[in-house]
N, C-alpha and C positions, 0 to 999 in steps of 0.2 A: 504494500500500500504506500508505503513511505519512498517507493524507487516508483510510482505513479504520479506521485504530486511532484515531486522532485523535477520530473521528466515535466510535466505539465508547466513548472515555472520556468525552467530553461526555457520550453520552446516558445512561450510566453512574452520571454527578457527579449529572445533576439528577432522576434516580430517587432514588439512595439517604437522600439529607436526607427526601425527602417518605415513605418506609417509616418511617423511624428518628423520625418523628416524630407518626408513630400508636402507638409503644409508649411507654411509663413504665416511667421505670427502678423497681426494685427497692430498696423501704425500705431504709436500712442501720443506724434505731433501731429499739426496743423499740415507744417514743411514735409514729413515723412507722408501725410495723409497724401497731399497732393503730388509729391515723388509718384507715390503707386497707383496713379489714375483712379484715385478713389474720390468719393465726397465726405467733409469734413462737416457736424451736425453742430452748428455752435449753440444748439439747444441742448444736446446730449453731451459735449464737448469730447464726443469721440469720433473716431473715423466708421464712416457710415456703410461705406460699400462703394461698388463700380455706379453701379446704379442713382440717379437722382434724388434726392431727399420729396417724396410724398406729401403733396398738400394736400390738408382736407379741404372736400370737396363743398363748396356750401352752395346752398338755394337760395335765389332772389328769394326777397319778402315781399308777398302780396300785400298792398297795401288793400283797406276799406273801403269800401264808399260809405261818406257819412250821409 
């Protein structure tokens, strides 16, 4: 049992370095946001993504007839 787990964490250890090293971390400046073609959210003050920052979306207000 103990030459099971054993086996299980080695083959474990030398998976995860080679995943963890096909991703890039996440800019944590303004300058580093925009280096990587990203959008920088100065409402979240993080770097946001490739993608555009989402505005919500709002409806004219009907006005009344008085």
């Amino acid at each position: 049992m103990l030459m099971r787990v054993l086996a299980a964490v080695l083959m474990t250890a030398a998976v995860v370095p080679a995943c963890a090293a096909e991703t890039t971390p996440q800019p944590l400046s303004r300058a580093d946001c925009e280096k990587a073609g990203m959008q920088w959210s100065d409402n979240a003050n993080v770097c946001g993504g490739k993608e555009a920052t989402a505005k919500p979306e709002t409806k004219p207000e009907k006005h009344k007839k008085k």
